[in-house]
N, C-alpha and C positions, 0 to 999 in steps of 0.2 A: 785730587789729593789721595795719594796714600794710605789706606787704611787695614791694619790687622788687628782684628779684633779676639782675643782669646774668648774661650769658655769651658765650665766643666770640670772648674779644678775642685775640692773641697777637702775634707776628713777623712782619712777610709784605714778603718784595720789590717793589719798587715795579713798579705793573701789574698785584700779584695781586690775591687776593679774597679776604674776611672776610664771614661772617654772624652779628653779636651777635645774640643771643635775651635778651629783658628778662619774665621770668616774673612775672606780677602777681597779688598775692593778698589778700586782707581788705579789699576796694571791689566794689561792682556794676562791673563792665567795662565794661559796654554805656554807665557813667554817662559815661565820661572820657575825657579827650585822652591821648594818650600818647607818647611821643617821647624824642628823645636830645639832649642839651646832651655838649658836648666842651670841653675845655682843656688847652691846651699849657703848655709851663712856659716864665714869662714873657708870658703872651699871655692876653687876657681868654676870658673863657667865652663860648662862642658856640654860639647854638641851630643844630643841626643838620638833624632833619627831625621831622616831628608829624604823628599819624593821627589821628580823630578816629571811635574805639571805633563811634558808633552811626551813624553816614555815611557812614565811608570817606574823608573829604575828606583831603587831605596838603599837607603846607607843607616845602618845600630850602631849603635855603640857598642862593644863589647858587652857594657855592663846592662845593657835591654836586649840582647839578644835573646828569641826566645819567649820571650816574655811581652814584649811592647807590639802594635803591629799599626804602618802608617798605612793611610789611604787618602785619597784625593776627590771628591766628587767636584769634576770639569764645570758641571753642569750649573752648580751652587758655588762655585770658585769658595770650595771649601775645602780643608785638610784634617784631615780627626788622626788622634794619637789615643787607639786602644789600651791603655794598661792593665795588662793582670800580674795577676803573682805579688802585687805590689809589698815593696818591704821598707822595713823605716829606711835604710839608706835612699829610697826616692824621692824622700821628703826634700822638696826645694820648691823655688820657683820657677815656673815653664813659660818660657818665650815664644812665640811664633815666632820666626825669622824667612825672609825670600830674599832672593837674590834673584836675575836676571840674565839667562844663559848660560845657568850654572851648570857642569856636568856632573852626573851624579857618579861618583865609584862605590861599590860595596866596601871595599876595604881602606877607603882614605877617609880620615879624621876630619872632623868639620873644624872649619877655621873662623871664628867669629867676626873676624876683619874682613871677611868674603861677602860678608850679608848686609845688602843696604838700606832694608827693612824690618824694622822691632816689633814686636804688638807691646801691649803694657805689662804682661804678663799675667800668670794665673797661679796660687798657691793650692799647691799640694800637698798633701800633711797625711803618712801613712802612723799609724799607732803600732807599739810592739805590744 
């Protein structure tokens, strides 16, 4: 079975910093992309950042570039999502998302019909 389990998410004044951890289990790791989709209430779902397990390669968003930074430990079939600078516009909820032979491009927009694993998600709540 399938499993992504988020963590990490909580409260944080705007300019702190947040490290979600998305623990993944019941897939080869090495197979899949891996990353976080966010949603605000009111506001569509928007791909956030994407590792790709067997290369390293990574894909931001515009609006976390700079600012967010993903990594992947192989070894923990884990993926952590660094936040700093945080501002109230981050405030949402954070997905873990994989997909399976995905390629990663720096400059193409994550497409959430691509991923055919969810975690529950994790709230994020930055204060002004």
């Amino acid at each position: 079975e399938v499993q992504l389990v988020e963590s990490g998410g909580g409260l944080v004044q705007a300019g702190g910093s947040l490290r979600l951890s998305c623990a993944a289990s019941g897939f080869t790791f090495d197979d899949y992309a891996i990353g976080w989709f966010r949603q605000a209430p009111g506001k569509e779902r928007e791909g956030v950042s994407l590792i790709s397990s067997n290369d390293g390669s990574t894909y931001y968003a515009d609006s976390v570039k700079g600012r967010f930074t993903i990594s992947s430990d192989n070894a923990k079939n884990t993926v952590y999502l660094q936040m700093n600078s945080l501002k109230p516009e981050d405030t949402a909820i954070y997905y873990c998302v994989a997909a399976e032979g995905v390629v990663v491009v720096p400059t193409t927009p994550l497409n959430d019909r691509g991923f055919d694993y969810w975690g529950q998600g994790t709230q994020v709540t930055v204060s002004s």
